[in-house]
ChimeraX commands (.cxc) that place a marker at each C-alpha (Angstrom):
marker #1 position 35.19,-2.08,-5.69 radius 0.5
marker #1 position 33.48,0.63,-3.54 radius 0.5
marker #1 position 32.24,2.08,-6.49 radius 0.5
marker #1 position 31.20,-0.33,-8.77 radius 0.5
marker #1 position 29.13,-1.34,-5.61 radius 0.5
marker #1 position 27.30,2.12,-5.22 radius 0.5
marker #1 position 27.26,2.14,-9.02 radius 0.5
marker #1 position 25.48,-1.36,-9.19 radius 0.5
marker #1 position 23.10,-0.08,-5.95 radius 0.5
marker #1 position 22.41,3.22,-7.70 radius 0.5
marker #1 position 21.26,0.90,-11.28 radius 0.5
marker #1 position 19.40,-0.47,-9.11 radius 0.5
marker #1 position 17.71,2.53,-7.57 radius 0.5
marker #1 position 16.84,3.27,-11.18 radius 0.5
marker #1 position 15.14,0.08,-12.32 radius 0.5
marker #1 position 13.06,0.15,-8.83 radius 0.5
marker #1 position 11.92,3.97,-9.99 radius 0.5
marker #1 position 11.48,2.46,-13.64 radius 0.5
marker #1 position 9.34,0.15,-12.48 radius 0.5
marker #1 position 6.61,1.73,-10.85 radius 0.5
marker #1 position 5.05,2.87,-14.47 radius 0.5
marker #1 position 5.55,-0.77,-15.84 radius 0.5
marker #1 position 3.86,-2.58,-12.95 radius 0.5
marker #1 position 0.65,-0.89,-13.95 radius 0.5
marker #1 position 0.69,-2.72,-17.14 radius 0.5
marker #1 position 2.39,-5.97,-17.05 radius 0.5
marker #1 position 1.31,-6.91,-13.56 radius 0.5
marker #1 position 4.65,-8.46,-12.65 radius 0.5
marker #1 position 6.06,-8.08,-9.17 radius 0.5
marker #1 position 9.42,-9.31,-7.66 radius 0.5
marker #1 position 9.66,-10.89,-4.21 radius 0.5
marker #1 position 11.36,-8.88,-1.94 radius 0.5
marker #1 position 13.75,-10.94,0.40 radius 0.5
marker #1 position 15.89,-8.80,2.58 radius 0.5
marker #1 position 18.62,-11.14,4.92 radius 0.5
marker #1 position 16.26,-14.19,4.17 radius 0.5
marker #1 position 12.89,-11.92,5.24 radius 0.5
marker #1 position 10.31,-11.30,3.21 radius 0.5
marker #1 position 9.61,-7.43,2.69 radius 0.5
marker #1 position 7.65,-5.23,0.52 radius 0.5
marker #1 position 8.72,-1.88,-1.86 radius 0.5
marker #1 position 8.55,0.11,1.03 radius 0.5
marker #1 position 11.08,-1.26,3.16 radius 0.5
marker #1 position 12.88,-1.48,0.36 radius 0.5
marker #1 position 12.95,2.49,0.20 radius 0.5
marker #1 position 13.91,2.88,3.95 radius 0.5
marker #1 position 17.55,1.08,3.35 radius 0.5
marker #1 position 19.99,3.12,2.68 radius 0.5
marker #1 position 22.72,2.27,0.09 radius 0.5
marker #1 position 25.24,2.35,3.22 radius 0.5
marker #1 position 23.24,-0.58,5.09 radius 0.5
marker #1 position 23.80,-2.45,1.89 radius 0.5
marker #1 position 26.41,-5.09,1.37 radius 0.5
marker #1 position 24.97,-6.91,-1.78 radius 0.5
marker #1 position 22.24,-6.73,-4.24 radius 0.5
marker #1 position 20.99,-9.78,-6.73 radius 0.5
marker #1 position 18.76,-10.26,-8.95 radius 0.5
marker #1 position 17.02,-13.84,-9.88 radius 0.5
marker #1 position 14.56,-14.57,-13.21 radius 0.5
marker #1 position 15.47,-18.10,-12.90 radius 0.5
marker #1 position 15.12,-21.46,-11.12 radius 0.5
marker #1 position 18.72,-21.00,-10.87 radius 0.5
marker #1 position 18.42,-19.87,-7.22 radius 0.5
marker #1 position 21.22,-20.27,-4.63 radius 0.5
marker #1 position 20.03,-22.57,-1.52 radius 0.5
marker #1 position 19.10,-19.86,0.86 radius 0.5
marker #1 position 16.62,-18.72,-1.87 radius 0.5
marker #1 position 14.91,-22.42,-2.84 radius 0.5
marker #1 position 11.54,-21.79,-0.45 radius 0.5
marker #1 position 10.99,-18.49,-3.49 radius 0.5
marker #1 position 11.52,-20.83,-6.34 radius 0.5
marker #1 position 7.82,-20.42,-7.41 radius 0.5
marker #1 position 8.45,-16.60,-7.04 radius 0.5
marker #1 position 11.38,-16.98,-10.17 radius 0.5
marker #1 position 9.20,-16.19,-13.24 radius 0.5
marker #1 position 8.16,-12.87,-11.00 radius 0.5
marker #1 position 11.50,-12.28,-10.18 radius 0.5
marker #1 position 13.26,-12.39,-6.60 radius 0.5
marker #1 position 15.44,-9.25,-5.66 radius 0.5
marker #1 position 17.48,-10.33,-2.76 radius 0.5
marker #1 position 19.64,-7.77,-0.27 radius 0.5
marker #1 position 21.61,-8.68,1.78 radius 0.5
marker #1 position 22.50,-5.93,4.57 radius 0.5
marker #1 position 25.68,-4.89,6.10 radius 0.5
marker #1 position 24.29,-5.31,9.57 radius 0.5
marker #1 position 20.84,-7.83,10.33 radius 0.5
marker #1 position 18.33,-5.94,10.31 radius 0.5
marker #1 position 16.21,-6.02,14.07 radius 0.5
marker #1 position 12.90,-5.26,12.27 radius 0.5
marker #1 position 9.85,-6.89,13.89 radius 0.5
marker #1 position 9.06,-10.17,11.91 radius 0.5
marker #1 position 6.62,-13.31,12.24 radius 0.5
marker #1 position 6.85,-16.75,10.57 radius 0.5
marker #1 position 4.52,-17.79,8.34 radius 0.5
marker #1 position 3.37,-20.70,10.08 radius 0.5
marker #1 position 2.77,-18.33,12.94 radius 0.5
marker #1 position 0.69,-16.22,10.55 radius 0.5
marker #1 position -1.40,-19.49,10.04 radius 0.5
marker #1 position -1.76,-19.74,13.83 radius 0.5
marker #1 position -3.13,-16.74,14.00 radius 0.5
marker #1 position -5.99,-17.38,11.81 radius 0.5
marker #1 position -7.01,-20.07,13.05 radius 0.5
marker #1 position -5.27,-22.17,10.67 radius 0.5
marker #1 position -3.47,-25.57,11.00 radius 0.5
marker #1 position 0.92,-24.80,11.77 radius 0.5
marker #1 position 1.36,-26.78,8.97 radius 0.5
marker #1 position -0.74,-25.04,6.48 radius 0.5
marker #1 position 0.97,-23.56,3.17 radius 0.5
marker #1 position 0.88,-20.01,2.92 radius 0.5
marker #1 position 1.02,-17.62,0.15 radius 0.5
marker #1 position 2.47,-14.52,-0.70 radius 0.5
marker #1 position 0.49,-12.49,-2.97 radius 0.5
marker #1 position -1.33,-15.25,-4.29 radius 0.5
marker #1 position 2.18,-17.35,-5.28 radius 0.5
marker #1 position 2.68,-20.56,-2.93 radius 0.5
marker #1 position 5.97,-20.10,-0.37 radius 0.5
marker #1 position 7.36,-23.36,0.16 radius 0.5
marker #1 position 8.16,-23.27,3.45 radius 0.5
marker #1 position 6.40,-21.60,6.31 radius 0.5
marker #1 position 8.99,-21.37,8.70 radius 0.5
marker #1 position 10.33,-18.22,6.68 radius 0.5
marker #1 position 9.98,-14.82,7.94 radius 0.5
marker #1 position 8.09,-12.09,6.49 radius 0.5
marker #1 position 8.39,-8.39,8.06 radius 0.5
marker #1 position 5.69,-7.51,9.90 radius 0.5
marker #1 position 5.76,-4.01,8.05 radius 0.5
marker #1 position 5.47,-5.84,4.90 radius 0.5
marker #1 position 2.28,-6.93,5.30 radius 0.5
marker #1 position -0.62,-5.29,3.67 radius 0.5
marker #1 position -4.06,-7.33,4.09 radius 0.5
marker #1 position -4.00,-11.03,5.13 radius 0.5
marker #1 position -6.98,-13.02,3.11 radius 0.5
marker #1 position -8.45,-17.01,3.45 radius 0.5
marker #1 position -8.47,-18.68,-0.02 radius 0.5
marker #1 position -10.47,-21.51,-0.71 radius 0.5
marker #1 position -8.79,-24.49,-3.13 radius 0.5
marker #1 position -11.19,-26.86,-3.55 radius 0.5
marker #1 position -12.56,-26.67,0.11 radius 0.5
marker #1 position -9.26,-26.28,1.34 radius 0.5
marker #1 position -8.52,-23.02,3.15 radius 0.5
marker #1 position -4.99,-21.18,3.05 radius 0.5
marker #1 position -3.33,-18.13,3.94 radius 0.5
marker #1 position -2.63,-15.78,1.34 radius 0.5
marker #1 position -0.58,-12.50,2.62 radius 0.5
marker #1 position -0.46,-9.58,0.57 radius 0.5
marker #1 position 2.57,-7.21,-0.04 radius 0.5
marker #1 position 0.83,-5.41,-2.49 radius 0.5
marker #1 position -1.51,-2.48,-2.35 radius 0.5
marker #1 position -4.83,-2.85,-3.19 radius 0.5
marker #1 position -3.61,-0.07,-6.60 radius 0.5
marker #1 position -0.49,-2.42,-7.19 radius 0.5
marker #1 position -2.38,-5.94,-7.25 radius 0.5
marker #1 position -5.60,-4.85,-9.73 radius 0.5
marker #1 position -2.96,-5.59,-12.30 radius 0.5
marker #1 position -2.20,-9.38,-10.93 radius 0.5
marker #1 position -3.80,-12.29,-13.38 radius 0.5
marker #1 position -4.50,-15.53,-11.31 radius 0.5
marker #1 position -1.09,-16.85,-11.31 radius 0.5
marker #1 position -2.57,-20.01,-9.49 radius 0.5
marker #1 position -5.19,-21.25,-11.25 radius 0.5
marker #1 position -7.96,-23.31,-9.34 radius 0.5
marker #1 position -6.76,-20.94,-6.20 radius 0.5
marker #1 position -9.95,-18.45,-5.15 radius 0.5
marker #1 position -12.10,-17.19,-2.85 radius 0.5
marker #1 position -15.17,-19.71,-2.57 radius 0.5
marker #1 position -18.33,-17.41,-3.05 radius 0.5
marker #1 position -19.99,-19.81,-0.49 radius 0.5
marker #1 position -17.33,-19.56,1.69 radius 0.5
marker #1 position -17.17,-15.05,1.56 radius 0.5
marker #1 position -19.28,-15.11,4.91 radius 0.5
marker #1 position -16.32,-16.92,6.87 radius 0.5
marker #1 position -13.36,-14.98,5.00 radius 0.5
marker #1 position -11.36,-13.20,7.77 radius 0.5
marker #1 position -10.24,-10.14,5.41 radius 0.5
marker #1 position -8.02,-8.39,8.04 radius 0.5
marker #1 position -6.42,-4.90,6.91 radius 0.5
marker #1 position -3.62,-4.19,9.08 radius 0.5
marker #1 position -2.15,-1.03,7.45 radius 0.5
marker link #1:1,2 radius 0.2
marker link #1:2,3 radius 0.2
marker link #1:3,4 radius 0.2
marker link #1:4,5 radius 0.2
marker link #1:5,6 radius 0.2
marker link #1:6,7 radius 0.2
marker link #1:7,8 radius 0.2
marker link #1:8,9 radius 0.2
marker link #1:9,10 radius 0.2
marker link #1:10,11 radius 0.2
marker link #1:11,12 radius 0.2
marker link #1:12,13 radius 0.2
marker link #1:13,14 radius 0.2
marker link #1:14,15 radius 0.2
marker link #1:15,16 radius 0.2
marker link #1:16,17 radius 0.2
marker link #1:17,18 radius 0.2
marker link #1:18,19 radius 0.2
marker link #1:19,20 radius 0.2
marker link #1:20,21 radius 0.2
marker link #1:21,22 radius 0.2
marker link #1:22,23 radius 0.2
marker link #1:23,24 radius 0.2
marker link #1:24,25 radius 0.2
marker link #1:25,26 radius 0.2
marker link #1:26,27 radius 0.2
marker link #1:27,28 radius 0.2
marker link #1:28,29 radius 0.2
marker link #1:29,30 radius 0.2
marker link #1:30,31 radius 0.2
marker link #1:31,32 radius 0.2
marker link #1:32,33 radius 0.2
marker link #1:33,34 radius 0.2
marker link #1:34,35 radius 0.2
marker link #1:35,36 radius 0.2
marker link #1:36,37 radius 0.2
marker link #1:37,38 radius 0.2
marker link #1:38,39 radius 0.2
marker link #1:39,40 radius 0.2
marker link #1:40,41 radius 0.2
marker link #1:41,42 radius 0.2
marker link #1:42,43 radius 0.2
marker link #1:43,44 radius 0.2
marker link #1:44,45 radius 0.2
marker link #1:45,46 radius 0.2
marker link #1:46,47 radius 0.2
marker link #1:47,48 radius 0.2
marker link #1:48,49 radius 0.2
marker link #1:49,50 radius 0.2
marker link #1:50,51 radius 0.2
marker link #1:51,52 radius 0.2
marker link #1:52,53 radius 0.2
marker link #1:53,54 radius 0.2
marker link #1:54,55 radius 0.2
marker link #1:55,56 radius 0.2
marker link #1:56,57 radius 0.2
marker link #1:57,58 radius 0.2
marker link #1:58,59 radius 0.2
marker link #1:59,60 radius 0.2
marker link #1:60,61 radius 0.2
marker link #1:61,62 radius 0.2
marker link #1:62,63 radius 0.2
marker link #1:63,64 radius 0.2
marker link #1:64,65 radius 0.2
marker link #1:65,66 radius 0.2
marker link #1:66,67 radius 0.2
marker link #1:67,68 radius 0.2
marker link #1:68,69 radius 0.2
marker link #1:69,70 radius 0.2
marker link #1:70,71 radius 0.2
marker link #1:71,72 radius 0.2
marker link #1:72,73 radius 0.2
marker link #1:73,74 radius 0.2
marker link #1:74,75 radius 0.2
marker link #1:75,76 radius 0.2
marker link #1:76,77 radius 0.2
marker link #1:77,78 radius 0.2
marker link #1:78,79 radius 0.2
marker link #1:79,80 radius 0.2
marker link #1:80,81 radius 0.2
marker link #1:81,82 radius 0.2
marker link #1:82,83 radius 0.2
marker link #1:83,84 radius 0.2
marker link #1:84,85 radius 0.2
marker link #1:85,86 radius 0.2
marker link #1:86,87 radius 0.2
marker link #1:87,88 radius 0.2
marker link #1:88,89 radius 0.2
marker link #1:89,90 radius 0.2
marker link #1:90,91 radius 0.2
marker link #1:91,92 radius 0.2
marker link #1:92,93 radius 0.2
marker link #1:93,94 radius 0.2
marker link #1:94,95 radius 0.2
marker link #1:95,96 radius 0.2
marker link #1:96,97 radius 0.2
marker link #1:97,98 radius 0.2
marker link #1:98,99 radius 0.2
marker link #1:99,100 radius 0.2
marker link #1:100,101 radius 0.2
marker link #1:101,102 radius 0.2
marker link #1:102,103 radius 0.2
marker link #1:103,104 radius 0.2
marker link #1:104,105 radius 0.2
marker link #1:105,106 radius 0.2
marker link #1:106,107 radius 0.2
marker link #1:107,108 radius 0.2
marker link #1:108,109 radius 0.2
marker link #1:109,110 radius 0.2
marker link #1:110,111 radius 0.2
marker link #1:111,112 radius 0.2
marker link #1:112,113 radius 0.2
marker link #1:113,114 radius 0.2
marker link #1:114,115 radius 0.2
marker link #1:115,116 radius 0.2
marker link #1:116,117 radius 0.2
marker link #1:117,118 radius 0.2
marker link #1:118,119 radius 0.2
marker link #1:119,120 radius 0.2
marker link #1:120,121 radius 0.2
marker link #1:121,122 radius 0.2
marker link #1:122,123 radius 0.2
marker link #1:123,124 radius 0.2
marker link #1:124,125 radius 0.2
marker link #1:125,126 radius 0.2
marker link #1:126,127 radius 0.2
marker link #1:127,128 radius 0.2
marker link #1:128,129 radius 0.2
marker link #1:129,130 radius 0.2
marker link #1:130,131 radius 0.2
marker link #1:131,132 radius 0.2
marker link #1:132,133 radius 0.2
marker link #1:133,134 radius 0.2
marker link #1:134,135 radius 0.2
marker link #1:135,136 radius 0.2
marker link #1:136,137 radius 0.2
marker link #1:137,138 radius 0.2
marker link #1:138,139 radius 0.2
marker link #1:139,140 radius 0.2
marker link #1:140,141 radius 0.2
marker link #1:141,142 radius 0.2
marker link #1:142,143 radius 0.2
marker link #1:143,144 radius 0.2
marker link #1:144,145 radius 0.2
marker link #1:145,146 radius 0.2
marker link #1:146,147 radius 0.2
marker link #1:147,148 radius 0.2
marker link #1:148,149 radius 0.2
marker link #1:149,150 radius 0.2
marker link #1:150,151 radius 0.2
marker link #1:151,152 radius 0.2
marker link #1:152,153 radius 0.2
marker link #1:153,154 radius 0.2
marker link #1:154,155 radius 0.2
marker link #1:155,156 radius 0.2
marker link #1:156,157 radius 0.2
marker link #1:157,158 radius 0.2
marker link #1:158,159 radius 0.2
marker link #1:159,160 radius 0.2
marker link #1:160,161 radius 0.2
marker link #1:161,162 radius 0.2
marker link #1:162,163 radius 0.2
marker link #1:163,164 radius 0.2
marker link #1:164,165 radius 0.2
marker link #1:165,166 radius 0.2
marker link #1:166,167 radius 0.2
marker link #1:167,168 radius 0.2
marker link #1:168,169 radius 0.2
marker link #1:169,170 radius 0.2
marker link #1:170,171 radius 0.2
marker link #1:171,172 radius 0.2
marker link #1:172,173 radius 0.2
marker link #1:173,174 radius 0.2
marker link #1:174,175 radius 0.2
marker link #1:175,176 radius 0.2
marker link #1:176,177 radius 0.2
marker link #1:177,178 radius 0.2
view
């Protein structure tokens, strides 16, 4: 068992590495949920396969329960990890994330431009690249980004009617925090 479980971690070691090249060109990213926290490629990359008690993979709406707030994330894909010990990371709820930007609580947020259905999930604070407002129809939402500026060139509009308002560009709080 101990080895089909580094051989299954080390696969997907690989496929990570793989898919650096192909991200360039198809402009499909997984969400990154580690113990039920959102986190980016880079976190990914400080785990060690030791910290790791199990790895799966969803390109489905077949999601288990703890995973149902990243349905929308399913035709991206959702690599989940679960860890041998939680992690004591510095994290921030969503809805806090709204708070902070002046937002209502109860606004929806979004994760590199795909709708989280819940806001009471928690993201790493590490994770988080560049925080934008988005304007739908008048609207105005959080969108958090994961992404590098290099890895998100690549995204199409996923979301349709969901953009920055050109009347609205003097009141965007575009805050870099990396």
């Amino acid at each position: 068992m101990k080895n089909f479980l580094l051989l299954l971690i080390l696969f997907s070691v690989f496929c990570f590495a793989q898919q650096n090249s192909l991200k360039q060109t198809t402009g499909i990213f997984p969400l990154y949920v580690v113990d039920g926290m959102i986190a980016n490629e880079a976190q990914l990359k400080a785990i060690t396969s030791a910290e790791i008690s199990s790895v799966s993979v969803y390109k489905s709406d077949n999601l288990p329960d703890k995973l149902s707030p990243f349905s929308n994330f399913s035709t991206e894909g959702i690599i989940d990890i679960t860890l041998k010990n939680n992690s004591t990371l510095p994290t921030v709820l969503l809805y806090q994330m709204n708070m902070e930007h002046r937002l209502q609580e109860s606004n929806a947020v979004y994760i590199n431009r795909i709708l989280v259905k819940s806001n009471h999930i928690k993201i790493l604070k590490n994770a988080i690249i560049e925080t934008e407002i988005i304007d739908d129809n008048g609207q105005h939402f959080l969108n958090i980004w994961t992404l590098t500026k290099e890895e998100r060139s690549g995204i199409v509009k996923r979301t349709g009617g969901i953009k920055i308002n050109p009347k609205d560009r003097s009141n965007i709080k575009n805050v870099i925090l990396k």
